[in-house]
Structures are given as structure tokens and as C-alpha cells.
C-alpha positions, 0 to 999 in steps of 0.5 A, spaced: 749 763 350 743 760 347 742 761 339 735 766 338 731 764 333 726 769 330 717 767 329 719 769 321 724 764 321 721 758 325 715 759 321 719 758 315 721 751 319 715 749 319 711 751 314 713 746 310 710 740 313 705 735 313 701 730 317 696 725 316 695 718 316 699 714 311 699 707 308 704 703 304 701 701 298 706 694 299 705 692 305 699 695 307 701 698 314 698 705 316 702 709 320 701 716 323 707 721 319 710 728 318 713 729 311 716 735 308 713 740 304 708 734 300 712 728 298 710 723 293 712 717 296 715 715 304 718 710 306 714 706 311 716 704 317 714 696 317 718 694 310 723 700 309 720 701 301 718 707 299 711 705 297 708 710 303 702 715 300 698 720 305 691 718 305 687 723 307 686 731 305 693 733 305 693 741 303 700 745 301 701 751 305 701 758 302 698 756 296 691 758 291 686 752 292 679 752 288 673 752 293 666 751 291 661 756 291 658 751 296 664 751 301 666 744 299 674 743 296 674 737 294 672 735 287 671 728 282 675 729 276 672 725 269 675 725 262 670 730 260 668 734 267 671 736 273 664 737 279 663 738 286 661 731 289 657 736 295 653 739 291 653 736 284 655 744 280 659 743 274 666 747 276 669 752 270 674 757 270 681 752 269 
């Protein structure tokens, strides 16, 4: 018979992973991955180090994010400031 798996349940089974592009910082390899949840290092492909890093926007699921008021959520962060490379605002409120 087969085994019934509800929405709830496959839901949580995949809720908790990401993809994106990924590059060893040892030997420089970029590779397409699947991580659970967001891991600090994966292990490349090429060389079975674990000095691969996600490299583009990764973004954890069900959790609060700061967004501009101009839409954007990616932000540079300096000793004395946190600001919107979009539109230059000043952000506050951490």
C-alpha cells in the first residue's frame, strides 16, 4: 500500500532548503547546489573540501527580513552605518 504523505508534512520537508549557485573558495569551482536550511560551508564537488559558499541572494524561509522603504532588501553594512545601495537612505530601527 502505498505511504500517504500530507501537504503539511511535505511542506516542512522542503521548506528548509535552498538553491542557488555555489563556489569553492579553494579551488574556485561554481556548481549549481541544494542545501538544507542555510549551511555555512558545503563540500564542492571538484575537490571534497568544505570551502563551498552560496553566492548569490539566499533568503531563509519563514523568517522577518528588513526591507527598504524603497522596496529593495539588500543593504551595505559600514562601522558607523547601515544604508540602501538603491537609494542611499540611512536604515535605523536595529
Amino acid at each position: 500500500m502505498a505511504k500517504i504523505i500530507g501537504f503539511n508534512q511535505l511542506k516542512e520537508m522542503f521548506s528548509k532548503h535552498v538553491a542557488g549557485e555555489a563556489r569553492c573558495l579553494s579551488c574556485h569551482h561554481t556548481w549549481a547546489a541544494v542545501a538544507k536550511d542555510v549551511q555555512d560551508w558545503l563540500e564542492c564537488p571538484e575537490c571534497h573540501k568544505n570551502m563551498g559558499r552560496l553566492i548569490n541572494h539566499v533568503e531563509k524561509t519563514g523568517e522577518m527580513h528588513w526591507t527598504c522603504s524603497c522596496g529593495n532588501d539588500l543593504f551595505y553594512i559600514q562601522p558607523d552605518k547601515i544604508y540602501c545601495p538603491n537609494c542611499g537612505e540611512t536604515q535605523d530601527g536595529f
